[in-house]
Structure formats: structure tokens, C-alpha cells
N, C-alpha and C positions, 0 to 999 in steps of 0.2 A: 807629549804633554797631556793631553785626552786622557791615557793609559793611567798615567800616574791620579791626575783628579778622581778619577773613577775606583780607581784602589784606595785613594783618600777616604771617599764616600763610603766605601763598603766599610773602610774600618772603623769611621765614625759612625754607623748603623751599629754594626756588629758591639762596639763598645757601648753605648748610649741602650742598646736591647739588652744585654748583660749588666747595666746597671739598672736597668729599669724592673729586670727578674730578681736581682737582688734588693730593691726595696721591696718591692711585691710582698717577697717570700716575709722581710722582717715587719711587715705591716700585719702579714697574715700570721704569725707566730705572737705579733705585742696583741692584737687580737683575740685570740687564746687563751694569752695569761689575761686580758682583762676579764674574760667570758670565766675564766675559773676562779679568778678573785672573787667576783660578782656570786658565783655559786657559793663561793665561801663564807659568804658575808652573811647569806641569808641565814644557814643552819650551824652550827659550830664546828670545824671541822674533827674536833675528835669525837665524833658520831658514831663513830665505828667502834670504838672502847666500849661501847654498849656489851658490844658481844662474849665482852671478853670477863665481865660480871660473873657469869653462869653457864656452868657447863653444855658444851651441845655439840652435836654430829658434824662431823667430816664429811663433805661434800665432794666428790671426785667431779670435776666438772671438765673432762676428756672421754671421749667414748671408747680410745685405744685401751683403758684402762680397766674397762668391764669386769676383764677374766681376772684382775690381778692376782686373786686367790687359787689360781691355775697355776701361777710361776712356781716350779720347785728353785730353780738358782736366782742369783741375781743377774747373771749375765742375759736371762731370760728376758727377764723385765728390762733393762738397757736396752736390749736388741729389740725390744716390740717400739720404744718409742723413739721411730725417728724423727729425728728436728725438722719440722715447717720452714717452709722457706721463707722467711721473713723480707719479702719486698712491701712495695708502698700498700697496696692492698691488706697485705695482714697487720698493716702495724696501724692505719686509720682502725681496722673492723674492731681491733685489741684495743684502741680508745676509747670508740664507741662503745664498745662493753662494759668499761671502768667507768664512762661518765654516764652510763642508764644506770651501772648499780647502785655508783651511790648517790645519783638524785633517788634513784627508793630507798635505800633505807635514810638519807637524809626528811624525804616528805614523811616513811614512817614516825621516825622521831620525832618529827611538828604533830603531826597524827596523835601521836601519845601524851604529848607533854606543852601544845599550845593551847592561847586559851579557844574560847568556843570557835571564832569564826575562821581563825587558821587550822584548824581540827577538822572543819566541814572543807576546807576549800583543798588542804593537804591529802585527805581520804579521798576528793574525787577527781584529783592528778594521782595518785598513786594507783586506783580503779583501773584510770585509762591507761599508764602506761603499757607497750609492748614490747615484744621482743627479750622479754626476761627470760633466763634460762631458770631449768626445774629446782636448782638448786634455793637459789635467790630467791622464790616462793618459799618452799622448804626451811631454809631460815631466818626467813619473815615471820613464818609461820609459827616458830619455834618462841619469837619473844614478842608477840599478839599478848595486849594484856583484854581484858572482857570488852570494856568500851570499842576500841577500835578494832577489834574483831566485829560486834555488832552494825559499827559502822560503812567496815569492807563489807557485810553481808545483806546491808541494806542498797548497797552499790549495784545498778543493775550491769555494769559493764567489769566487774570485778572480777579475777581468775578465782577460779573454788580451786587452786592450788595454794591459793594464800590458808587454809584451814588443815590443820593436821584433823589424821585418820582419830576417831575417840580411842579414848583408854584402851588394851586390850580386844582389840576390835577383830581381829583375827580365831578370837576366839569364838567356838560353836556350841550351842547347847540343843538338846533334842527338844523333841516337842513337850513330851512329859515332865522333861525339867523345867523348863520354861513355865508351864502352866502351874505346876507347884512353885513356884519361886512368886507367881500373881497370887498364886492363895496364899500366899503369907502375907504377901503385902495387904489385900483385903483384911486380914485378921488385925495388919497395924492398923489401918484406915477407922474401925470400927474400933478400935481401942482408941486411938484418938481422939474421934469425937465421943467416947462414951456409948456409942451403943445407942446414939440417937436418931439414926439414921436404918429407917425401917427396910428400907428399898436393901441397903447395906446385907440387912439382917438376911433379909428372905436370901437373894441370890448367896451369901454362904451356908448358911439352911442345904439349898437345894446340891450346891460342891462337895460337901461333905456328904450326902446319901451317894451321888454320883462316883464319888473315890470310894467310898465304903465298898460298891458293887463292883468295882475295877477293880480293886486289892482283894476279894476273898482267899484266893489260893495265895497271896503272897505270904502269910505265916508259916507255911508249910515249906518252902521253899528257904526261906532265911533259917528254919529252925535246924536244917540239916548243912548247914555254912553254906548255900550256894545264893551267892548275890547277883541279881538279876533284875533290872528295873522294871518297874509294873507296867503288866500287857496295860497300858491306858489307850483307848483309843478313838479319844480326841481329836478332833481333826480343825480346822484351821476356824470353821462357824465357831466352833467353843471358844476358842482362843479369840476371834471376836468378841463374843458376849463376855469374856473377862476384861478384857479392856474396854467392852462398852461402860462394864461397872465400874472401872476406876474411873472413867469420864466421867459418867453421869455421881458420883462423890465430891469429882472436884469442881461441878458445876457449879457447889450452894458455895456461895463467896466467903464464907465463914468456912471452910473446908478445902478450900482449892490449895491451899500451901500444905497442906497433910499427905500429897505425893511424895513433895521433895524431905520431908521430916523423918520419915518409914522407908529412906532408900528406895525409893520408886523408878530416878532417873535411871542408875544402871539398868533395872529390870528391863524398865521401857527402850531400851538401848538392846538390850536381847531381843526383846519380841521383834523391833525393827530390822537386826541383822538377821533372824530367821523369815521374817517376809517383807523383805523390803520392796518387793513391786506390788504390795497388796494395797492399794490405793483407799479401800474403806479403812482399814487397818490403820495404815499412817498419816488418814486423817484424823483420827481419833487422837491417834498420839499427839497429833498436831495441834487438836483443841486444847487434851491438856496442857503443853507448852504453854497453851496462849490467856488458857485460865491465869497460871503459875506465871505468866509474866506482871501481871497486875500488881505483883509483890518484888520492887524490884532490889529486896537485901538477897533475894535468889539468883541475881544474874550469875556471880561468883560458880555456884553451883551450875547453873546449868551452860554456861563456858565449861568450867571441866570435866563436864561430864561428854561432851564433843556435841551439842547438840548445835552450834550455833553454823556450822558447818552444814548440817543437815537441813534446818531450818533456810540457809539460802538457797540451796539444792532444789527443794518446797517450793520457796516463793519463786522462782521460772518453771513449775511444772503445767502443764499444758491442761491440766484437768481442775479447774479453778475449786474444785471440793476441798481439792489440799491446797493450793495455794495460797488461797484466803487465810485459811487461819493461820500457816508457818508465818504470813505480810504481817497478821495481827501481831503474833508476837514476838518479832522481831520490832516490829513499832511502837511496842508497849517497854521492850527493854532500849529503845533509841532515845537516850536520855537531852540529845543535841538537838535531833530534830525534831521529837515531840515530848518534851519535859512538862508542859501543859496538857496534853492529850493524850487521854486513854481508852483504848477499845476494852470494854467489858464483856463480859459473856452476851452473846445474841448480838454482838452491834462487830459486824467485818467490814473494813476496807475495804470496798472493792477499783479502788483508782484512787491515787496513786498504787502500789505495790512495795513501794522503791522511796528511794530519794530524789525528789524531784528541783530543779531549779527555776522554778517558777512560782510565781506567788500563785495564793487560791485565792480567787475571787468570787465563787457557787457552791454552795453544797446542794448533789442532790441524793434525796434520801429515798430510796425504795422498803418498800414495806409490804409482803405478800397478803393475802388472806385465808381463808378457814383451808385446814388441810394442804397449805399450799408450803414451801421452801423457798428461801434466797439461790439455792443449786436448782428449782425446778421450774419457778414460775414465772423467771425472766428469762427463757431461754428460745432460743428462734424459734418458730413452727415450722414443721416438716410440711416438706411440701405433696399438695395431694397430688396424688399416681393416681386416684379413680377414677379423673374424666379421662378419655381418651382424646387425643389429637389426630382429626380426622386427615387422613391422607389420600389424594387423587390417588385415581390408577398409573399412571404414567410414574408419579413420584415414588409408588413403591415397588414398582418394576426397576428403573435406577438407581434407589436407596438397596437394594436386594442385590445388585450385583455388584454393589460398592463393598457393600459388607462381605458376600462369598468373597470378594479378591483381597481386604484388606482387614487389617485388625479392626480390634475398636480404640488403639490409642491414635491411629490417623485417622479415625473418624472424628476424634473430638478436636484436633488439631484443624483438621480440616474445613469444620463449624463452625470453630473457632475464627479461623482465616477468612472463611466469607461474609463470618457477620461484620468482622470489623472492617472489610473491606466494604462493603453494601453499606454501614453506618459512615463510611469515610465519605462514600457518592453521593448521601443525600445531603449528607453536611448538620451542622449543627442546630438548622433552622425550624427546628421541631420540638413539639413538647409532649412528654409523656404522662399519659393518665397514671397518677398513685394506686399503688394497690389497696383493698381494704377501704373503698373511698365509700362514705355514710349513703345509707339508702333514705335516712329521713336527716334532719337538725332542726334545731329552733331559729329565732327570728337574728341572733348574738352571733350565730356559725360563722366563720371565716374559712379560708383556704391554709393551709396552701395546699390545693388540689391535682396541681401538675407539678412534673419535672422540667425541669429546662434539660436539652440534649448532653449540654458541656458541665452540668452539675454534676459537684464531687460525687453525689448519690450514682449516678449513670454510672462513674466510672467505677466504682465499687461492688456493682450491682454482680458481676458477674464470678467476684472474690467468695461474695456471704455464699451466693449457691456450692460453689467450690469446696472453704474451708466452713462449718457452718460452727456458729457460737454457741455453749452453755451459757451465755451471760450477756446479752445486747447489753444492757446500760457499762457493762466491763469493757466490751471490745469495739462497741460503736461510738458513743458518745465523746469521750477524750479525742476519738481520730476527723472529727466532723467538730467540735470546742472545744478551743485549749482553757488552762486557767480551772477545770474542775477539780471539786473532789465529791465522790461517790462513793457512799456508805449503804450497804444494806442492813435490813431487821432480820432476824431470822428468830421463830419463835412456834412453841408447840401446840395443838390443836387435837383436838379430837371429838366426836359427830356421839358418840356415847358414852355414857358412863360407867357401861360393863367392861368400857377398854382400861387395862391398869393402870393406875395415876400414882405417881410418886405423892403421898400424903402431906408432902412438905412443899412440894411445888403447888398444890391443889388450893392454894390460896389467893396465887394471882391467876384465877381463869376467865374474873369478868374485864369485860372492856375498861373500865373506870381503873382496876388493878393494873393491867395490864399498860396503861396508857403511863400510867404514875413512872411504874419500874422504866418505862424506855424514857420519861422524861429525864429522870436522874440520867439514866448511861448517856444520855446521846447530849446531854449538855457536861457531862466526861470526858465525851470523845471530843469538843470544842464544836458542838453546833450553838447556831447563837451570835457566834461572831462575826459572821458576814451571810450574805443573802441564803438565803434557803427556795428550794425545788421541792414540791412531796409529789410523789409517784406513787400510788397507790393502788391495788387490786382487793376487789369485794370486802373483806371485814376488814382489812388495812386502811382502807378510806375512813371508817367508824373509830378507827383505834386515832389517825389522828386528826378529826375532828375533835375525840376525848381529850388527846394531849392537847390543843391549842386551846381550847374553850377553858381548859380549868387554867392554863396560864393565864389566859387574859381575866379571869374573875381576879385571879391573884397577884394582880397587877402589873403581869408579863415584866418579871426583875431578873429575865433569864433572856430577855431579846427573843425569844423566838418566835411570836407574833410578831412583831415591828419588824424581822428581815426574813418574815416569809412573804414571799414575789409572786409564788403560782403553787397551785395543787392540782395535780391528774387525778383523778379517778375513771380507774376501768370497773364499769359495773358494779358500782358502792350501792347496797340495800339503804339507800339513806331513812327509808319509811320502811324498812324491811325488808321479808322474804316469804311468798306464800307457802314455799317448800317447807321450811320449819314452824308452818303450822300444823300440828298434830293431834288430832283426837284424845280421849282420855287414856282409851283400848289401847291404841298405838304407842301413846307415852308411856303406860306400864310395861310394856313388852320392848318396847327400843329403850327407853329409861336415856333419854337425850342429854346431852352435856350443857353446861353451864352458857357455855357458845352457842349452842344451838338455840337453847332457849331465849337466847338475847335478842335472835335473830326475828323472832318472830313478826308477821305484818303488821301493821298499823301496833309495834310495843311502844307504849306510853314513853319507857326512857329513849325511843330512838326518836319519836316524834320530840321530845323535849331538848333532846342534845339537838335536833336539826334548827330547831329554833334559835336555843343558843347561839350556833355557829350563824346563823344570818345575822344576829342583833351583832354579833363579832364583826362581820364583815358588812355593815353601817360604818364603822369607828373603824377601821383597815382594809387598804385598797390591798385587794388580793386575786390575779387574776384564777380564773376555777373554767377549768375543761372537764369534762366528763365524758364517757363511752359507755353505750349500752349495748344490749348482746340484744340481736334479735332472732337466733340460731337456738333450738334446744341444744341440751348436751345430755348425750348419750352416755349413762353412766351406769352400772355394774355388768356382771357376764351376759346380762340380757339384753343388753344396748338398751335400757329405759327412757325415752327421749324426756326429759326434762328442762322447762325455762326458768334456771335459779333466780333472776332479776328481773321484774319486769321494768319495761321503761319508766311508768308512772312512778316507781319507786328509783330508778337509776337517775333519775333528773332531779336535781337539788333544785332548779327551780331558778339559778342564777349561774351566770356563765354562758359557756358556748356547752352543746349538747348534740353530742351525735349517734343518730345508730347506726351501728356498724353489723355488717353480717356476719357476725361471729359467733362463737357461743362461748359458756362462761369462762373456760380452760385457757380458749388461744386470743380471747380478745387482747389480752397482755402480751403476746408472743409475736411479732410483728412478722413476717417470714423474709422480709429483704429491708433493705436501706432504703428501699422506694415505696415501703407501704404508709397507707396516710397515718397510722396509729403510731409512725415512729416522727415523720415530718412535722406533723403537730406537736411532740414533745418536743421535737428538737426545735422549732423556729420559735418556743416559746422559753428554753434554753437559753439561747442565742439574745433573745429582748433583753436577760435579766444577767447574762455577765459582764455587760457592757461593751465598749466600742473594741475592737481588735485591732490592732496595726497588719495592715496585709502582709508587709513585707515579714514580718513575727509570725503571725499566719501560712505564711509558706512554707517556711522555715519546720514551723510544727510538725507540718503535714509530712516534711522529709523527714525530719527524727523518726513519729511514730508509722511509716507504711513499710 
């Protein structure tokens, strides 16, 4: 009786588990269809018809199939492919594959054809996805119309498989040819505008004496039929200073579309496949793109010319020279993300790069001074190797046979190892003096003077020595506050006037000029519309005191008084510069620049604009930092120590004011995340983007390290 119940039981297990795997199973399959319904609903399903419009490539998407152009018979080709075993494994991985391709080219087609906000949200699901095979890019690739190619390209997580190679790209041309193919285009350039453009003139002036002397024996050589390309011997600086000259053509805004008019794109598409690691080289090219984005009935063109592909290549390159400008003009043709906002010549990006998903809440604006660059003068400072670090006897008897036994990459491992182990022992309970900390201030001075041990800065301290930045405000500030956007000035200069001046720029050289032009571009680029930051170094403080002062007379209808929050100045001549005080003798023989002469100490207009800017900030709370260098700076082959700034003139006389032991070069140049010149920008940052949710705050910090 036992026997039999217990057999009962198993069968009623056994039947009741077998019915329980057969709903399972139909639960997980109704599942499925509802999960593909559901995709169906969102995009059309005959999505795919797209393809079938316009002709395009054959994709082999097996690797057995490589050689197939190897098979002479057909039994060949049968015998090479044998059939996969199709168990459970290959028939999920064979789904998975169907339902990743066509959520992409379904997100593509939202991508091309929805309106704004399913076009942004479609392009950065299609960005992320993975696991796509080469082909699937490839004929993505194939039916990319301009917009949402610009759109994958402003994508920072986007495959550059999604971009075909440019036109004819396989093709080579020599050096000689190339640089004759730029001399014609200069000949259009200058036909173009008429012949108004002197700079133009002169450098084809001097191309044509240069070929003239390169071809002598070539008539001799043609006259007897033997064709032969001319000994030129040009070397790769030439072929620079000819793209400096179409740059500097498509500088004047009235001219910058005269590239793409005289077939410029393909030429400029040569120069690049003949030196494409040349990083001055393809940043030039890259300005011009970014000139020519400002015009955007050009996009057309400069999608089929293949640039927009290169152009994203650019913005992740590691050497922010070219980055910058391929961001700008990629940003200038991103008609979704910034349809309001344009970067003009002189005014780059420098954060975001990309397309970002977060709202801007700060602009801050950096802006160099005399002789100085947006690539030069925000960049870290090297750190000094002159002082020596005294070592006991005992420590370099031990340090000395560490070394005879061991490389130097466990030595730094091993440095590495005891300091964070020795920082682990003492614990966190400690604070560390800032570097760069003022040797004098005024009575207004604050801190923040130390590190706390567990601050971000500590933990990063030892990253900046490591990997070191052309660009603190690019690579410090977004990882230390979210919510920014950072823009630099970049703009030309020159200490004489025997150095040569393009005749047509030589009109914005005073301050007052100069202040106007960046007013228009940077309320182009959408400054104005929420808070403002100005970061400033020596004549860049003067340049915008000029911009602010002449809006607020003209009754600030542009917002940029009323949402600026704070101004730096490192070592601004606010009452001048004794340095370009000159003699009569002196001035006749240096024959000084428009700049220099501005500069001078106690000059009536610098006293009068300081004035101005104070009765300004009566009527506008604005907080105002200052730095002053109390370092000479050693300056031409003779090391001549000179003090560009004295304090009495680096102190506006309001604010906080400090001198710093620097001199005029690196007081901008902070050398770690711990020095006081960068904590001070930044905690005064921090005041004016408002409150941060920490848990968003985290989160940040994990996206950008």
C-alpha cells in the first residue's frame, strides 16, 4: 500500500512539473511576441524597404567566405561551408543578432526622419549600441544623410564605423602635385574676392618667383617629349605656409565660404591623406572646416566630401590644437543641438566637445593676454627640477642598491605602494597646505588655503603629475563641476610693428576694437543667457573690462552684465605697465604696436576705463579676484629678469587680492589641482552654479574619470 501511494506521488510530481514547464515555456514565448509587437509599434516595420530605394554593397557577413574569389568550382565553395550545428545556443545568439540589427537601423530611421526630440534621443541609443557587426555599420553607413551623420559625429560614444572612407580616398598624389593643385586654388581665392586681399597677393607674388626657379630646365626636357614632373623641392614647411594661406583667406568672414566655391574641399582632402599625422597641418585644415561651418547651405558639401568622418576622428584627438576646432565645427553644423549657437572665428569650445545630456547652468569664458594663446596660456606648469631634494646618507646608500637590483618601473610601483600605504596609516585626519599659497593679500582675502586629506583634489593629485594637460580649464574644471560650459578667446597680438600685419586685420588692434568684435561673436555663441565666469590673464582682463563697460553704458540689452557672477584676473595692468614705457630713441628703433602702446603706465584711457568698471560695479554685484606676480620673468636668450605687473597696478583696488609667487608666464598655469591659483577659481565656480544634488554629483564624477 506504501509502494503504490509513493508511485502515486512521483507521478503526480512528475505530471504537475511537466505541466508547470509547459506553461513556463508558453508564458516565455507570449512574452516575445508581446516584446516584438511592442518594437513594432514604435518604428514601422517596413524599415528595411529603405534599403531597397538605392543601390548598395553586398555584405558577406561569414568569415568562411573571405576567399570566395579563390573557388575555381562550385563543389569548392559547397565543401568549404559546412553547416553550424544549430542547437539552443546558436539559434538565441542568431536572434540576438536580428533583434540588435534591426533596433538600429529602426533608431536610424527615427534618427533621419523624426521630429527634433526623437532625432536627439534616437542618435544617442543608436551611439550606444554594441555588438554590431562591420557590416551593419557599413550599411548605415551607406544611407547617413548630412544631418544625422553630424549628429553620430557629435556622439562621444559613437563607432567611426558608422562613416564611410571620402570619395576616392585610396588615392595618392605626390608632394609636387599637391602643392600645385593649392596654387590654383589660391589663384581662385584671389579671383574671388577680386584681388582685395593683399596678404593673398603678396604670398602668390612670392609662389610664383619660387616655381619659376624650380622649373628652369623643365622646358628643355618637355621640348624633346620626355615628360618628367618638376625637381620641386618642397618639403612639408612649404606645404604648411600654403595652407597657412588659405586659412588665413578664410579667416575674414566675408571670404571664408571662397574655399568650398574654388573646390578647396577635395584639395584639402589631398593635403590630409598625404600628412595626416601632421597635427599643425590638420589643425589648420580644421580651422578652415570650422571657418566654413558658419555657412551652413555648405553642410551638403562638406558631408560629401567625407569630412564629417574626419572631423569626429578630431574632436577625440588627444592634442586639444585640433580638437578644438574639428568640436567647433562640428557644433556649428549641429543644427539640433545648437540651432541658436555659433562659434565664430576666435571663440572655441572648449567643454562640452560632444553632446552632452545635461543642462548648462555656467559659462566660463577664458581669455589670454599680450603674446599669449588659448593652446598656450592655460596650460599646467612644468614642474621645477632645479631645487634638489636633499637625501640622508643612509637613504641613498638603500635607494642605490634598489636601483642597481631593480628597474625603474618597480621603483615607481613601489613609491607608489608606500605612499598610499603610509597615507592609509595616518588616515584622513589631516590637511594639506595649497600650492602657490599668496605671500601677501588685502584685508577682502579668503581661503581656501588647505586641502582636506579625502578631497577630490588629493585624490587626483597624483593623476595631473602623471598624465599632465595642455588645457586645465578643458580637463580640470568639468571633472571637479558638472553643469559647465567653457569657451575660450583666442586672438593675435604682436609687441612691434616691423612684425607683418595683415592690412585688413590691422583695424581691430586697439582694446576698444577688439572688445566690440568678441562682444558680437560670444553673444553668437549664446553668452548672455545664463550666468557668466571671466578668467582672465594680463591684457585679457583690459579686453573685458572694455566689453563690459561699453554694455552697461548701452544699457546691457545683451544680459552680460546682469549674469556676470565673478571675474579672475591674473596679473591685469589695470593702471598699466612700466615695461611699455618707452623713450622717444627706443620708440623709433622698436616702433611698438598699437598694444603695446595701450599698455603704457598711468595711460589716461586705462585709468579711465578703471573708473568706468568701478562706477559699473556700484550698479552690479560682481565678485572680482585678482593675482599678482611678485617673480620677474625672465625673458629673451639672455634671461633678462623683468616685472611685467607691479602690484600697485595688478590691484583694481576691489575684491580679494593676492600675490602669488609667480611671475608673469605661469601665474595662469596652476601645476597640480592642489595649487591655491586653481582652488580659488574653482570654489568661486562652485558659489555661482548653484546647488548640486550629490547623488548627480557621483554619478558625474563616474561618467567623466
Amino acid at each position: 500500500m506504501i509502494i503504490q501511494n509513493y508511485k502515486k506521488a512521483v507521478y503526480y510530481l512528475k505530471t504537475s512539473g511537466i505541466c508547470m514547464v509547459v506553461v513556463s515555456g508558453c508564458w516565455f514565448l507570449y512574452q516575445v511576441r508581446q516584446t516584438s509587437v511592442l518594437l513594432n509599434s514604435v518604428v514601422p516595420t517596413n524599415i528595411l524597404e529603405l534599403e531597397h530605394k538605392q543601390a548598395h554593397y553586398i555584405y558577406i557577413d561569414d568569415p568562411r567566405l573571405k576567399d570566395i574569389f579563390m573557388f575555381s568550382h562550385e563543389n569548392d565553395l559547397h565543401s568549404s561551408l559546412k553547416e553550424k550545428p544549430k542547437n539552443l545556443s546558436y539559434v538565441v545568439t542568431k536572434w540576438w543578432k536580428s533583434v540588435n540589427r534591426n533596433l538600429a537601423f529602426r533608431l536610424f530611421h527615427l534618427a533621419s526622419t523624426g521630429d527634433k526630440t526623437e532625432r536627439k534621443k534616437a542618435v544617442h541609443s543608436l551611439s550606444s549600441l554594441k555588438h554590431l557587426k562591420d557590416w551593419h555599420y557599413r550599411q548605415i553607413a551607406q544611407m547617413l544623410d548630412a544631418k544625422t551623420a553630424v549628429a553620430l559625429a557629435r556622439s562621444p560614444k559613437a563607432n567611426l564605423r558608422f562613416f564611410l572612407n571620402p570619395p576616392y580616398f585610396h588615392e595618392r598624389y605626390k608632394l609636387y602635385e599637391i602643392v600645385d593643385k593649392l596654387h590654383n586654388l589660391l589663384i581662385k581665392l584671389n579671383a574671388l574676392c577680386g584681388g582685395c586681399h593683399p596678404c593673398l597677393l603678396q604670398f602668390l607674388h612670392k609662389f610664383q618667383i619660387s616655381h619659376r626657379d624650380t622649373t628652369f630646365f623643365e622646358h628643355d626636357l618637355t621640348s624633346v617629349g620626355v615628360s618628367v614632373p618638376p625637381p620641386i623641392v618642397w618639403d612639408q614647411n612649404f606645404l604648411l605656409n600654403c595652407v597657412h594661406a588659405v586659412h588665413h583667406h578664410s579667416s575674414l568672414e566675408e571670404h571664408s565660404k571662397d574655399v568650398a566655391d574654388a573646390g578647396g574641399l577635395q584639395i584639402l582632402m589631398n593635403v590630409y591623406k598625404l600628412v595626416g599625422d601632421n597635427v599643425d597641418i590638420c589643425s589648420l585644415i580644421a580651422k578652415i572646416l570650422s571657418n566654413l561651418s558658419l555657412h551652413p547651405e555648405y553642410l551638403e558639401d562638406i558631408f560629401r566630401s567625407g569630412w564629417i568622418g574626419i572631423l569626429a576622428s578630431w574632436s577625440r584627438h588627444k592634442d586639444i590644437r585640433l580638437a578644438a576646432p574639428a568640436s567647433r565645427a562640428l557644433a556649428n553644423l549641429d543644427f539640433d543641438d545648437n540651432e541658436d549657437e555659433k562659434y565664430s572665428q576666435r571663440i572655441y569650445p572648449l567643454y562640452p566637445l560632444h553632446r552632452v545630456d545635461f543642462k548648462k547652468k555656467l559659462d566660463v569664458v577664458f581669455i589670454h593676454g599680450l603674446l599669449g594663446g588659448i593652446f598656450v596660456t592655460w596650460r599646467q606648469r612644468d614642474i621645477d627640477t632645479s631645487v634638489p631634494v636633499p637625501i640622508s646618507k643612509d637613504e641613498k646608500v638603500s635607494l642605490r642598491a634598489i636601483v642597481d637590483d631593480h628597474p625603474s618601473e618597480f621603483l615607481k610601483d613601489l613609491a607608489r605602494d608606500l605612499e598610499v600605504r603610509e597615507w592609509q596609516r595616518l588616515g584622513y585626519d589631516y590637511e594639506v597646505i595649497l600650492h602657490d599659497c599668496p605671500v601677501n593679500m588685502n584685508n577682502k582675502a579668503t581661503g581656501p588655503f588647505f586641502c582636506d586629506g579625502d578631497d577630490h583634489c588629493m585624490q587626483q593629485s597624483e593623476r595631473d603629475c602623471i598624465s599632465r594637460t595642455q588645457c586645465w580649464p578643458k580637463d580640470w574644471l568639468p571633472k571637479d563641476v558638472p553643469n559647465l560650459r567653457i569657451i575660450g578667446i583666442n586672438y593675435n597680438t604682436n609687441l612691434s610693428m616691423w612684425t607683418p600685419l595683415c592690412p585688413i586685420e590691422g583695424v581691430r588692434s586697439t582694446i576698444k576694437e577688439r572688445s566690440s568684435e568678441f562682444t558680437r561673436k560670444l553673444i553668437m555663441a549664446g553668452v548672455g543667457k545664463r550666468s557668466i565666469v571671466w578668467a582672465c590673464h594680463s591684457m585679457g582682463g583690459l579686453l573685458v573690462k572694455q566689453l563690459l563697460v561699453e554694455e552697461w553704458k548701452n544699457g546691457d540689452k545683451n544680459n552680460l552684465v546682469r549674469n556676470t557672477k565673478g571675474i579672475v584676473f591674473y596679473s591685469t595692468p589695470h593702471r598699466g605697465s612700466h615695461v611699455a614705457a618707452l623713450n622717444q630713441t627706443t620708440q623709433m628703433l622698436v616702433w611698438p604696436s598699437v598694444e603695446v602702446q595701450e599698455l603704457r603706465e598711468q595711460s589716461p584711457n586705462l585709468l579711465q576705463l578703471h573708473n568706468d568698471f568701478l562706477k559699473m560695479l556700484q550698479e552690479h554685484d560682481i565678485e572680482i579676484i585678482s593675482f599678482g606676480e611678485t617673480k620677474p620673468t625672465r625673458v629673451t636668450a639672455l634671461k633678462v629678469p623683468f616685472r611685467f605687473v607691479n602690484p600697485s597696478s595688478a590691484d583694481p583696488g576691489v575684491g580679494e587680492f593676492f600675490e602669488i609667487p609667480q611671475d608673469h608666464l605661469s601665474i595662469c598655469k596652476p601645476a597640480s589641482r592642489q595649487s591655491f591659483l586653481y582652488q580659488k577659481v574653482l570654489a568661486m565656480v562652485r558659489r555661482h552654479v548653484g546647488p548640486i544634488n550629490k547623488s548627480n554629483l557621483n554619478l558625474f564624477f563616474e561618467k567623466v574619470m
